[in-house]
TORBA-675491 format. One record per residue: z, x, y of N, C-alpha, C in turn; residue in three letters; residue number from 1. Coordinates in steps of 0.1 Angstrom, whole numbers, m for minus. Example, Ala and Ser with C-alpha at 12.3 -4.5 7.8 and 13.67 -1.06 7.14 Angstrom:
BEGIN
+-------+-------+-------+-------+-------+-------+-------+-------+-------+------+-----+
|    nw |    nu |    nv |   caw |   cau |   cav |    cw |    cu |    cv | type | seq |
+-------+-------+-------+-------+-------+-------+-------+-------+-------+------+-----+
|    78 |   132 |   m57 |    78 |   123 |   m45 |    78 |   132 |   m33 |  ala |   1 |
|    71 |   128 |   m22 |    71 |   137 |   m11 |    79 |   129 |     0 |  ser |   2 |
+-------+-------+-------+-------+-------+-------+-------+-------+-------+------+-----+
***
This chain:
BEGIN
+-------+-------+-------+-------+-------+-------+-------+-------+-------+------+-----+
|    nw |    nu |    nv |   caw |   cau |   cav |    cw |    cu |    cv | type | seq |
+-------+-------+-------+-------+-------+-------+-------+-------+-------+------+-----+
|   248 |   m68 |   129 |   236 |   m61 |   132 |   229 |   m56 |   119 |  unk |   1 |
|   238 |   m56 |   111 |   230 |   m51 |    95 |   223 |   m59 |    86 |  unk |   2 |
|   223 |   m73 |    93 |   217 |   m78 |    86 |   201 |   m81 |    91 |  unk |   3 |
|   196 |   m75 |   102 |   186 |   m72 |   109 |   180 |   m59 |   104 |  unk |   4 |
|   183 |   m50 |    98 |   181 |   m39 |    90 |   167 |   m39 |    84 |  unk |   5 |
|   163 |   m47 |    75 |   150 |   m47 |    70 |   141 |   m53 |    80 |  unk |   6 |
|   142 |   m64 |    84 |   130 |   m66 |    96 |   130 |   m60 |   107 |  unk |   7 |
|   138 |   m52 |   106 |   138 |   m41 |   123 |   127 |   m29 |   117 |  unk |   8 |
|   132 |   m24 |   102 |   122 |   m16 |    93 |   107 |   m24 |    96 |  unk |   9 |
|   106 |   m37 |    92 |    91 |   m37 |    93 |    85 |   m37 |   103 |  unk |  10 |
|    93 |   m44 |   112 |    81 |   m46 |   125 |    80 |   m31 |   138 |  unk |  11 |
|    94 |   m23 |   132 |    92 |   m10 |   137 |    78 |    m2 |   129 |  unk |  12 |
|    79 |    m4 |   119 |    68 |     8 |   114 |    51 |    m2 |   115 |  unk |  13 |
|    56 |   m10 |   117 |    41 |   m22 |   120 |    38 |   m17 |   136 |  unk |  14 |
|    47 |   m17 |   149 |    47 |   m16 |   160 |    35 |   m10 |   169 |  unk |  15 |
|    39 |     5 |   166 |    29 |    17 |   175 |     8 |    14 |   164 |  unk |  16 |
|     9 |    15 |   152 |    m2 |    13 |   149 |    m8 |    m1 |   157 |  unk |  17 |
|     1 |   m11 |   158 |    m8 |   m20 |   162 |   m10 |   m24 |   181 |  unk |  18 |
|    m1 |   m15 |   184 |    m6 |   m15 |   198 |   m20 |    m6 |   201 |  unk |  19 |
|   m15 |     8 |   191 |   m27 |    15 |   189 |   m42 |    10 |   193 |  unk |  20 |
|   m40 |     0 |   179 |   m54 |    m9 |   178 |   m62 |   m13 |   187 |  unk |  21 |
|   m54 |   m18 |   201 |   m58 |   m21 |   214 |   m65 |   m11 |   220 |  unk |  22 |
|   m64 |     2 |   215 |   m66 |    11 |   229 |   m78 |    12 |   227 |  unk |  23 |
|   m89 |    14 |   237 |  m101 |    12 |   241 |  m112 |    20 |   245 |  unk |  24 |
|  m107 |    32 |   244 |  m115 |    45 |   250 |  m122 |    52 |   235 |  unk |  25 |
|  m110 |    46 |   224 |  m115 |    48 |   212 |  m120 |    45 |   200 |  unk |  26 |
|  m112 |    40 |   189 |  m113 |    31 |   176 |  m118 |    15 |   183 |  unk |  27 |
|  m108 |    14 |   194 |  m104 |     0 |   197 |  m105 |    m8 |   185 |  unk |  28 |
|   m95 |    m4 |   175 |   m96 |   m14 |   162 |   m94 |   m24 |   159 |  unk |  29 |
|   m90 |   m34 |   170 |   m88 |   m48 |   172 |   m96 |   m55 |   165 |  unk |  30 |
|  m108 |   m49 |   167 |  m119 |   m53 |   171 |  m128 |   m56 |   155 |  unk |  31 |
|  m118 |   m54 |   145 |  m119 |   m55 |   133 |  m107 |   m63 |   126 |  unk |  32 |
|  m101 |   m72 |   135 |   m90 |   m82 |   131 |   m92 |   m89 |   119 |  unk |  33 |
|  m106 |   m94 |   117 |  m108 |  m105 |   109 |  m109 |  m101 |    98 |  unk |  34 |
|  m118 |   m94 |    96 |  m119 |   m90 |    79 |  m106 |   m80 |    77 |  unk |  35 |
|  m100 |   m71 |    84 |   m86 |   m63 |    81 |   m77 |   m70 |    76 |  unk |  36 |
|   m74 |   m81 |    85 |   m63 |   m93 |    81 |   m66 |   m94 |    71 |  unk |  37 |
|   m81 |  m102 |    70 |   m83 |  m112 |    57 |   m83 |  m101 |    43 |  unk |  38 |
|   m86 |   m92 |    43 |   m88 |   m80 |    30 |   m70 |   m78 |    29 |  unk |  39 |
|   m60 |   m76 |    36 |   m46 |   m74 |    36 |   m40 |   m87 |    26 |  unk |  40 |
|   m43 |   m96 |    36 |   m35 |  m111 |    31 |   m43 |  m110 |    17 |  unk |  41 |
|   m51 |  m107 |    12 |   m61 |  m114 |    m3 |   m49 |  m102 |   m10 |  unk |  42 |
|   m53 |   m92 |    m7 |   m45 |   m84 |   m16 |   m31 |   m86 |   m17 |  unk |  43 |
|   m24 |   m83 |    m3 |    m8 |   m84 |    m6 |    m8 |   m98 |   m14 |  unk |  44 |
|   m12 |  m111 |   m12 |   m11 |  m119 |   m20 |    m5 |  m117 |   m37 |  unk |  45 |
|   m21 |  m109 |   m41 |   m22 |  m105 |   m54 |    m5 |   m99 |   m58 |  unk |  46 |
|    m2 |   m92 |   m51 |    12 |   m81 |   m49 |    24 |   m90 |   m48 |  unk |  47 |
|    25 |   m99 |   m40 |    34 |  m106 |   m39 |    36 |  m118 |   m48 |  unk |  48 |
|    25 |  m123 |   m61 |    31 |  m126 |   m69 |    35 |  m121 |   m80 |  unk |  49 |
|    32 |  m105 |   m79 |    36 |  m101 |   m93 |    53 |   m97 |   m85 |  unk |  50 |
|    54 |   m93 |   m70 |    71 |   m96 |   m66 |    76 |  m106 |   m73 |  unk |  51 |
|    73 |  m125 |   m65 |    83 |  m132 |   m72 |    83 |  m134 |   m86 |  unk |  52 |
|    75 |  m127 |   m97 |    76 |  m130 |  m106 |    87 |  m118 |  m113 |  unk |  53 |
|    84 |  m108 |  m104 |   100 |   m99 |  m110 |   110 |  m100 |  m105 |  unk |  54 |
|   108 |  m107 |   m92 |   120 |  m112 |   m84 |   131 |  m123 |   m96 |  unk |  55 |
|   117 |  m133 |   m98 |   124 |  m141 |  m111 |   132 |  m136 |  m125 |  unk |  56 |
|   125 |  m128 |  m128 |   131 |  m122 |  m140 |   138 |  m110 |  m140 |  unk |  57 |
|   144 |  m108 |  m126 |   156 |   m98 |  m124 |   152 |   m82 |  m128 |  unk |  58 |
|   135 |   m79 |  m127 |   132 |   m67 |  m125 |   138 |   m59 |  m113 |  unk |  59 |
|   137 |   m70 |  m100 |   144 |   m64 |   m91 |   151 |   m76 |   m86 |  unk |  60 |
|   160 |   m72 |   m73 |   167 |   m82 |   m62 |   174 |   m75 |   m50 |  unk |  61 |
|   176 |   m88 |   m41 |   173 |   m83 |   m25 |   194 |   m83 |   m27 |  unk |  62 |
|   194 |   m74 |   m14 |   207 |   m73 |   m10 |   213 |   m83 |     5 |  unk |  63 |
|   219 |   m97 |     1 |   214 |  m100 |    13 |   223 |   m89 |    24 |  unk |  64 |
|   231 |   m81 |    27 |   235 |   m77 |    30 |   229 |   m70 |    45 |  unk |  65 |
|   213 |   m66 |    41 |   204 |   m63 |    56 |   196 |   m75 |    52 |  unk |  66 |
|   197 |   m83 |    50 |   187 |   m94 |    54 |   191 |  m111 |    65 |  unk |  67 |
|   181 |  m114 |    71 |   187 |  m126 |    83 |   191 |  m140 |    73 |  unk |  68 |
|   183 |  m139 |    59 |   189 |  m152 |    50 |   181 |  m164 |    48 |  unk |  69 |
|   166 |  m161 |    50 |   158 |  m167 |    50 |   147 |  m162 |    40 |  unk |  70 |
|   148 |  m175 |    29 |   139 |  m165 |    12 |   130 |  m180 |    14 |  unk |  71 |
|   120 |  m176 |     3 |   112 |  m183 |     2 |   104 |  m177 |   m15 |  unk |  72 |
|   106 |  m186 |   m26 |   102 |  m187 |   m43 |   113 |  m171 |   m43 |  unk |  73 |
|   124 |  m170 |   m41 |   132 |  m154 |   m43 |   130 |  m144 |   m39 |  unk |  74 |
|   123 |  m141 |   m30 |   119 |  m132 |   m20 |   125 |  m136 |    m2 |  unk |  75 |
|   128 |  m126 |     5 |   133 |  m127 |    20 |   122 |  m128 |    25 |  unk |  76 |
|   121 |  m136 |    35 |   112 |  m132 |    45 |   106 |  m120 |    49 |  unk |  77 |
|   121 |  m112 |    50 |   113 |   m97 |    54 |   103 |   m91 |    42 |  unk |  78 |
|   106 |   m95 |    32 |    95 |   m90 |    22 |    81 |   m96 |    21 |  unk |  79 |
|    83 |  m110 |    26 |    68 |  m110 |    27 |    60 |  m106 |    39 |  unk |  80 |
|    69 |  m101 |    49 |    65 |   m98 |    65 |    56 |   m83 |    58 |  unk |  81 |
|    65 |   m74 |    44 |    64 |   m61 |    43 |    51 |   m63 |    39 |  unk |  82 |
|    42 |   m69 |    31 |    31 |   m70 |    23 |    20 |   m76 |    37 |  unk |  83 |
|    25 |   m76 |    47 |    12 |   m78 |    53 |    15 |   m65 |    72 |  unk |  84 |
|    27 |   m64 |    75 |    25 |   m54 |    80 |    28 |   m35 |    77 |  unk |  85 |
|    30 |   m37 |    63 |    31 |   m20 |    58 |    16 |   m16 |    56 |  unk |  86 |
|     8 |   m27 |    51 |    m4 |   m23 |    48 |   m14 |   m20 |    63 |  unk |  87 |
|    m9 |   m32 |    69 |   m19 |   m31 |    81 |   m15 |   m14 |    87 |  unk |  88 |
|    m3 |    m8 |    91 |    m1 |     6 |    95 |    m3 |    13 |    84 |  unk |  89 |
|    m5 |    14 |    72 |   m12 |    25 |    65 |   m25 |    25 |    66 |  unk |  90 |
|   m31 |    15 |    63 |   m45 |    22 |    63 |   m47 |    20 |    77 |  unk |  91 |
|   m44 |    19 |    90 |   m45 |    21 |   101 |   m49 |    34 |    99 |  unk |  92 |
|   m37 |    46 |    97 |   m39 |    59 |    98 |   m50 |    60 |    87 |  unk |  93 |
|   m56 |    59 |    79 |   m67 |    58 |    73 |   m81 |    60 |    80 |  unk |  94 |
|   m80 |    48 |    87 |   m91 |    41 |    97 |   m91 |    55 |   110 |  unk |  95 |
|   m81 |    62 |   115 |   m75 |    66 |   123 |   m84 |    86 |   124 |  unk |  96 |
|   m75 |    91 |   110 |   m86 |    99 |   106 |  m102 |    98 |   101 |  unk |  97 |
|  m104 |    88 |    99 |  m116 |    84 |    96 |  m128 |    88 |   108 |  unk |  98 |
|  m123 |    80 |   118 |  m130 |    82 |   129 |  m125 |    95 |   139 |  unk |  99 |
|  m111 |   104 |   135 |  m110 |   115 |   145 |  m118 |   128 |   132 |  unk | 100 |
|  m116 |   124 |   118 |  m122 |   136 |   114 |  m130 |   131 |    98 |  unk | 101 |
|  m146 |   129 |   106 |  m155 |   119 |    98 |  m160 |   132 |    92 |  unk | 102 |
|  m157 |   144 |    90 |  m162 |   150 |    80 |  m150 |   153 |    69 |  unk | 103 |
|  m135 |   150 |    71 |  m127 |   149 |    64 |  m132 |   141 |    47 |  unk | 104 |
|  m139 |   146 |    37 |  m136 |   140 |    28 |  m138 |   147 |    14 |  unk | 105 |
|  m136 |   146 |     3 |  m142 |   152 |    m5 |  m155 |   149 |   m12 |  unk | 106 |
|  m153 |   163 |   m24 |  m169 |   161 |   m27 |  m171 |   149 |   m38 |  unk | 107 |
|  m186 |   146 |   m43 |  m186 |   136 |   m49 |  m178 |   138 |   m66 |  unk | 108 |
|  m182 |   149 |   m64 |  m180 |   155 |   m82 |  m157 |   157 |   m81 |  unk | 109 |
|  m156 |   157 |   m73 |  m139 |   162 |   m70 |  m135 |   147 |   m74 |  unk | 110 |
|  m138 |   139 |   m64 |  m135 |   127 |   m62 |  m136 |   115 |   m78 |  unk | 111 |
|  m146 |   117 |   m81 |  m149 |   113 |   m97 |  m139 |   121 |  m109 |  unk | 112 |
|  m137 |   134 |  m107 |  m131 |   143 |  m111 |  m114 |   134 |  m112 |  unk | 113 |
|  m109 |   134 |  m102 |  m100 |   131 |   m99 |   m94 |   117 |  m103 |  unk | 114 |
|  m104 |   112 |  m100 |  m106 |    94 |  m104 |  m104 |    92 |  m119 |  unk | 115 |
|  m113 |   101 |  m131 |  m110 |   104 |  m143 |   m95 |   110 |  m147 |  unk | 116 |
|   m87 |   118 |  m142 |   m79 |   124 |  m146 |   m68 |   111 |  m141 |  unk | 117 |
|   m69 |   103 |  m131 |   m55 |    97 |  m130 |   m60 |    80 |  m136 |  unk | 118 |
|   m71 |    82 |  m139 |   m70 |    66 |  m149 |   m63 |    73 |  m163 |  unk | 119 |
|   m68 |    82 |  m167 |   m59 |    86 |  m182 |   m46 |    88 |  m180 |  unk | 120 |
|   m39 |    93 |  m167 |   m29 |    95 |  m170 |   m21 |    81 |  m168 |  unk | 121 |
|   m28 |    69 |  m161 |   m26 |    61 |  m160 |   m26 |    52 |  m173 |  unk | 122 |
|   m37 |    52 |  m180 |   m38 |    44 |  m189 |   m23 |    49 |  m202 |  unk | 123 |
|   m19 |    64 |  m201 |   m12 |    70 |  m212 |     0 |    63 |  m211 |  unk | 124 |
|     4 |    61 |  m196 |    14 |    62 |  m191 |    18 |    41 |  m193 |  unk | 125 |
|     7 |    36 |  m192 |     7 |    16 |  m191 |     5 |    20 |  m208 |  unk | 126 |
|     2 |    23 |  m218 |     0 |    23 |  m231 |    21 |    30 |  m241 |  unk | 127 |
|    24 |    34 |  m233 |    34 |    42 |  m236 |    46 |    34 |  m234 |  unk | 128 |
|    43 |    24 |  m225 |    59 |    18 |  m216 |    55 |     0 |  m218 |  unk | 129 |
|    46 |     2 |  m229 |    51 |   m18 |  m227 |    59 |   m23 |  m230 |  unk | 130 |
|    75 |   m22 |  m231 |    85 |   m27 |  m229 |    91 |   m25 |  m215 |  unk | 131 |
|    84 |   m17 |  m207 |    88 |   m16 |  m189 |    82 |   m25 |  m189 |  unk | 132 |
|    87 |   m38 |  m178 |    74 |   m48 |  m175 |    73 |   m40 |  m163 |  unk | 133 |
|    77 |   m35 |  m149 |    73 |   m27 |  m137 |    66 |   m17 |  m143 |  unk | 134 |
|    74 |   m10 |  m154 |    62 |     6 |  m157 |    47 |    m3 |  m157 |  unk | 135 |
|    46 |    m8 |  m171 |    36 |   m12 |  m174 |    25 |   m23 |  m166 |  unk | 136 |
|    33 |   m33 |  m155 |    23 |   m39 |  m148 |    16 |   m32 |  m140 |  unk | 137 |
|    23 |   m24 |  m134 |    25 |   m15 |  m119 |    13 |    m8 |  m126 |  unk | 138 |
|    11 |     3 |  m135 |     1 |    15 |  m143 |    m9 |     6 |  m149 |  unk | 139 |
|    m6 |    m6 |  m156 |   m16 |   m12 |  m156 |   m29 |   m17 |  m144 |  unk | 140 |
|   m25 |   m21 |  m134 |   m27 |   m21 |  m121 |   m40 |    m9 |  m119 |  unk | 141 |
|   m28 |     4 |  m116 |   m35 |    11 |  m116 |   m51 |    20 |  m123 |  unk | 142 |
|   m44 |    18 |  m133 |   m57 |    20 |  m143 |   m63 |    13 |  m145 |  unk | 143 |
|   m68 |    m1 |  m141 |   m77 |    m9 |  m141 |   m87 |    m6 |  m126 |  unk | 144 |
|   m79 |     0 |  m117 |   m84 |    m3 |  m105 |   m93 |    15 |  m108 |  unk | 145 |
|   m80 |    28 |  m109 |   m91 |    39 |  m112 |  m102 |    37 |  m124 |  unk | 146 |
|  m106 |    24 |  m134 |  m114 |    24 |  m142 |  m132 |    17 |  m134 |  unk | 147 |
|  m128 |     8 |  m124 |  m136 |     4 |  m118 |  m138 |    15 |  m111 |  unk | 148 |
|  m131 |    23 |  m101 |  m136 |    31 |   m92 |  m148 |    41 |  m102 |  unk | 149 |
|  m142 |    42 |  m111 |  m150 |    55 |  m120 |  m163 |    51 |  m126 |  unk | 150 |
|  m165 |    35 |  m124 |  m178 |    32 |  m128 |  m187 |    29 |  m117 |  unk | 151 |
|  m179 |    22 |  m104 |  m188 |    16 |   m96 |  m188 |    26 |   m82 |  unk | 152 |
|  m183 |    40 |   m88 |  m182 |    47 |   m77 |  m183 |    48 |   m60 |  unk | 153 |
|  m176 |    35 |   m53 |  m176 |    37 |   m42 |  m172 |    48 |   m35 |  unk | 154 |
|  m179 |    49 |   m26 |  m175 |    59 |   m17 |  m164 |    63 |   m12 |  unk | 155 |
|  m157 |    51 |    m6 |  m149 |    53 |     7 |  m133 |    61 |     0 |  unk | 156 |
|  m134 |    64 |   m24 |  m121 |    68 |   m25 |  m123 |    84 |   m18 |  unk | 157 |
|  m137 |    90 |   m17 |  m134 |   106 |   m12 |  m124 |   103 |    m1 |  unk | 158 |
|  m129 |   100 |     8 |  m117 |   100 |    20 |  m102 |    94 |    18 |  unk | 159 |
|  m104 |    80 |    10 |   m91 |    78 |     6 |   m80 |    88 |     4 |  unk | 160 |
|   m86 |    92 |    m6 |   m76 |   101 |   m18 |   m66 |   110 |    m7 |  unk | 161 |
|   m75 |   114 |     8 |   m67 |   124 |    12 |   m60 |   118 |    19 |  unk | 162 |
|   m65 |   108 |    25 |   m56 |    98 |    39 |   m44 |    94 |    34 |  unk | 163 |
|   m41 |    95 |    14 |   m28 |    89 |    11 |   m21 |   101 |    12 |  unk | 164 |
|   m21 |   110 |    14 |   m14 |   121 |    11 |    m7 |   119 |    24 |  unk | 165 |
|   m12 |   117 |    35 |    m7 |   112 |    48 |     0 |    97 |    52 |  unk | 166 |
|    m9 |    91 |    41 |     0 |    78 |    44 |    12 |    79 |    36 |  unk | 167 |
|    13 |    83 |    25 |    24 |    91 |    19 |    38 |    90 |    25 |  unk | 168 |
|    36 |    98 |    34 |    50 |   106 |    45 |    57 |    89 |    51 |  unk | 169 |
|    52 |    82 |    57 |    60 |    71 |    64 |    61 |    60 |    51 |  unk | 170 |
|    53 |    60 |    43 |    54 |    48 |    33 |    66 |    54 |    23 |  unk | 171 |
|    72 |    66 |    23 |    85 |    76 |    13 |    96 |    68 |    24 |  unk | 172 |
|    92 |    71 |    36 |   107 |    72 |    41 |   110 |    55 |    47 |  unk | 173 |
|   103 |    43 |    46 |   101 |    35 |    44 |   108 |    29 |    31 |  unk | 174 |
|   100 |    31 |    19 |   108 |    28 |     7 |   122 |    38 |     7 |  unk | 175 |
|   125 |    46 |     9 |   134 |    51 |     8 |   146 |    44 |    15 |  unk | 176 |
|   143 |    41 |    28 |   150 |    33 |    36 |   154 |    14 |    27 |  unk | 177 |
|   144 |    12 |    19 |   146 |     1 |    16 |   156 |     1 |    m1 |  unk | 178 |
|   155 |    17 |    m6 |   160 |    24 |   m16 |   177 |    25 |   m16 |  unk | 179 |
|   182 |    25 |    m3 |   194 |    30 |    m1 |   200 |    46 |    m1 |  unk | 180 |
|   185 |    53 |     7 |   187 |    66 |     9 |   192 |    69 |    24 |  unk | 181 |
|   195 |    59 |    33 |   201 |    62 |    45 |   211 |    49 |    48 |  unk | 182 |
|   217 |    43 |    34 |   226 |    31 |    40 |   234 |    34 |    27 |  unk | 183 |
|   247 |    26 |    32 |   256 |    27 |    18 |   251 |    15 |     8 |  unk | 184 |
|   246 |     9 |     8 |   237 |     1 |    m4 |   224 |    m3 |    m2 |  unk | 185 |
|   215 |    m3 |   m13 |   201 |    m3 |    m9 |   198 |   m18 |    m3 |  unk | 186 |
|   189 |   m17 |     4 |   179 |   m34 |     1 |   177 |   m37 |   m14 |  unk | 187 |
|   172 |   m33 |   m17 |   165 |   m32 |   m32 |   172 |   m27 |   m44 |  unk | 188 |
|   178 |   m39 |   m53 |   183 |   m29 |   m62 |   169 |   m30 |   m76 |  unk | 189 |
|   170 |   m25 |   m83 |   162 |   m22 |   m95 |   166 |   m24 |  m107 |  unk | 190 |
|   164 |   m31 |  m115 |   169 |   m28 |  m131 |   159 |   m17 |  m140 |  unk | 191 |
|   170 |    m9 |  m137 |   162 |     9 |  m146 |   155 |     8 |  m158 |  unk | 192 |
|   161 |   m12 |  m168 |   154 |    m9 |  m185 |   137 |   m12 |  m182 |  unk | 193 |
|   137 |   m15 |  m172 |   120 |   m23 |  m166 |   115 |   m11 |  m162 |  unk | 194 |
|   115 |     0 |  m157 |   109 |    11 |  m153 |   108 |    24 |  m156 |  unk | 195 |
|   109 |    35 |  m154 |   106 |    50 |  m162 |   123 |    55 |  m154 |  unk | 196 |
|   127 |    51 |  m147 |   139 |    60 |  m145 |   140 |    72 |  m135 |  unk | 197 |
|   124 |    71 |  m130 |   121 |    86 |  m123 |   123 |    81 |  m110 |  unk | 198 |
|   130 |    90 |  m104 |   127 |    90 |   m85 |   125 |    97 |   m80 |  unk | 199 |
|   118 |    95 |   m68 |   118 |   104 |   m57 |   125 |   102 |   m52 |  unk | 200 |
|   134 |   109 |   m46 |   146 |   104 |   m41 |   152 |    93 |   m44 |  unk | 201 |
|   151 |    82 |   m36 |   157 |    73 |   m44 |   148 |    61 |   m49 |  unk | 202 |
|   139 |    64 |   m48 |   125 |    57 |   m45 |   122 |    58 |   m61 |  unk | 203 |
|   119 |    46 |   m70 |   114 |    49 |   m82 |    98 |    48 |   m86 |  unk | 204 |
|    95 |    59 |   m92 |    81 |    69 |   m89 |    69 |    54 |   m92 |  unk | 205 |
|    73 |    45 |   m97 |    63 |    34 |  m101 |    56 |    28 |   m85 |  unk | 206 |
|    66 |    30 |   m75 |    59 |    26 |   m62 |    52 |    36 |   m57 |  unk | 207 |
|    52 |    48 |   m56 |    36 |    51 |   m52 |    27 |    50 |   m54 |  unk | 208 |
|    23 |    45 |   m66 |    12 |    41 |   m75 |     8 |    24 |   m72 |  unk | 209 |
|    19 |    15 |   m68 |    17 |     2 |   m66 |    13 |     5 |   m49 |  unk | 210 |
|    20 |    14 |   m42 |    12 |    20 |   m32 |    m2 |    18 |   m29 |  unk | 211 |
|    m7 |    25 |   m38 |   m21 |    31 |   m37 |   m29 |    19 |   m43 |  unk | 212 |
|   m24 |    18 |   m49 |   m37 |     7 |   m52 |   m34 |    m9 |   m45 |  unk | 213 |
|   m27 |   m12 |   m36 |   m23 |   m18 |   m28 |   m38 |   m18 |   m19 |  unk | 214 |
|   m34 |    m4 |   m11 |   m41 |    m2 |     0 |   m53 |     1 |    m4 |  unk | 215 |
|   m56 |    12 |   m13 |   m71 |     9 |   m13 |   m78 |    m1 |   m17 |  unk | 216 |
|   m71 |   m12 |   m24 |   m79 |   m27 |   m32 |   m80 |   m30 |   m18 |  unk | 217 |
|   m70 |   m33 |    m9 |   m74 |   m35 |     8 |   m86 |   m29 |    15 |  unk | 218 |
|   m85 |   m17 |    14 |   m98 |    m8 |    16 |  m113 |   m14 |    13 |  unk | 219 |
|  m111 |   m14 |     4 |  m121 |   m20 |    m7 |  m127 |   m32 |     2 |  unk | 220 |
|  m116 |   m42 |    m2 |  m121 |   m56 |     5 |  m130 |   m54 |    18 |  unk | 221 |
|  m120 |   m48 |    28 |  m121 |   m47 |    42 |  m137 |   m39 |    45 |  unk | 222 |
|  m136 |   m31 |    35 |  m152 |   m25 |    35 |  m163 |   m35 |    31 |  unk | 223 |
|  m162 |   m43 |    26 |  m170 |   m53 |    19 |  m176 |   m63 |    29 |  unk | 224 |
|  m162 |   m71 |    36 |  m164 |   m79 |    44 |  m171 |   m71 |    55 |  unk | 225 |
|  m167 |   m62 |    64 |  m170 |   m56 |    75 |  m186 |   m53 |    72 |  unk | 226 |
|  m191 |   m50 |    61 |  m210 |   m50 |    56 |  m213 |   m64 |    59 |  unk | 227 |
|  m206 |   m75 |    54 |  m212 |   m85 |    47 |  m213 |   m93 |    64 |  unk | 228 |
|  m203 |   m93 |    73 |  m200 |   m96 |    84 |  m207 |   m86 |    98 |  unk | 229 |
|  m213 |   m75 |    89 |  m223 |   m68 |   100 |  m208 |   m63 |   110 |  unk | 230 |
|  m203 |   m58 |   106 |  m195 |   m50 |   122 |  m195 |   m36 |   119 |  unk | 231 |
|  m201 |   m33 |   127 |  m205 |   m17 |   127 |  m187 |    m6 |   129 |  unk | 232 |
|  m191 |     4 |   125 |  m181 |    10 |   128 |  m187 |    24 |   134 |  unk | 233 |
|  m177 |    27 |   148 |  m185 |    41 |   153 |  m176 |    50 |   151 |  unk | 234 |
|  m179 |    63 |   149 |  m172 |    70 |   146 |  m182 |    83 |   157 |  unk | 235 |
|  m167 |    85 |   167 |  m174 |    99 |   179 |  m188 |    95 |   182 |  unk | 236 |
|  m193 |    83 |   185 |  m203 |    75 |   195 |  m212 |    74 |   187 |  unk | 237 |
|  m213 |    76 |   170 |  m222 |    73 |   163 |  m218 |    59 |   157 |  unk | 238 |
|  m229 |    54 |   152 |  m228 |    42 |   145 |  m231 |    40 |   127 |  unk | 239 |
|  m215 |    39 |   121 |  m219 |    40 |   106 |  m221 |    24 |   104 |  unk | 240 |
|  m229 |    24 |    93 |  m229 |    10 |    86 |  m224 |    11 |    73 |  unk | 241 |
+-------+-------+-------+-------+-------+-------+-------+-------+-------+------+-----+
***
């Protein structure tokens, strides 16, 4: 049964958001399949080759131990299942308060504020560790993506910024689960000389950062296409464009 362990994790935490999606009195967010998919798949893509390329070079590796035994270029299955249903249930809850609390966001000057302070600490942090190849891709990542946001100031990081703090909570105990914080050996083991050494629990601090810019480069997309494709979105019987 333990070798069902990781794909019971994905398609459990994929599950309730996507029945969600159906329901119809509200979001009915189905109703945004095309460009959601399509903005997820472009991105996790990007994501999953910088996996098998650390997959290759023994940054990380799988345990087959919870896995069914089915890889593809050094990755399981269940890992590519993860890059396209963890993202779709995060930014669900995104999409989720979006439309239950559309004044939820911050201000423009906070937001820019904010955006400034974590590209530096980003860039200090990718400038400091180029012998991590995970520190340094992963923060590199980062700080290219807080460098764009700080010039071309989209909107949609005010509300982001706070939705992660909530997407947060299931994406910790998720990695953690794939960390080896509730099994006697992890999914995931890590080679510590590739990274900073830091955890949250068992979780090493470089993934909430590959996190975030995961989902919002998704964000991003999905906003783009959904203009470009004209699908309105209503929020409490109003209609945003």
């Amino acid at each position: 049964m333990e070798k069902w362990y990781y794909i019971i994790l994905d398609l459990s935490s994929f599950a309730l958001p996507f029945l969600f999606s159906f329901e119809k009195r509200w979001m009915h967010f189905i109703r945004f399949w095309k460009p959601y998919f399509l903005s997820i798949i472009f991105v996790g893509l990007f994501f999953l080759v910088w996996d098998v390329y650390f997959a290759y070079s023994k940054v990380w590796w799988f345990n087959d131990q919870y896995l069914i035994g089915v890889h593809f270029l050094k990755l399981p299955l269940e890992e590519w299942l993860f890059f396209l249903l963890i993202p779709y249930s995060s930014n669900f809850i995104h999409y989720t308060l979006e439309y239950f609390f559309p004044k939820l966001i911050l201000s423009d000057r906070a937001a820019q504020l904010l955006t400034v302070i974590l590209f530096f600490v980003g860039l200090t942090i990718t400038v400091m560790n180029f012998s991590r190849s995970y520190t340094f891709v992963n923060f590199g990542v980062f700080t290219i993506l807080m460098l764009l946001q700080s010039i071309f100031r989209w909107p949609f990081i005010k509300r982001f910024f706070l939705s992660y703090i909530l997407i947060y909570i299931p994406f910790y105990f998720v990695n953690s689960a794939l960390t080896g914080s509730y099994t006697e050996n992890p999914v995931v083991y890590y080679d510590n000389h590739e990274n900073l050494g830091i955890r949250i629990g068992t979780m090493p601090i470089e993934d909430s950062f590959y996190c975030f810019s995961m989902l919002y480069g998704s964000v991003l997309i999905f906003e783009w296409l959904r203009r470009k494709w004209n699908y309105s979105l209503e929020i409490n019987n109003k209609i945003v464009s």
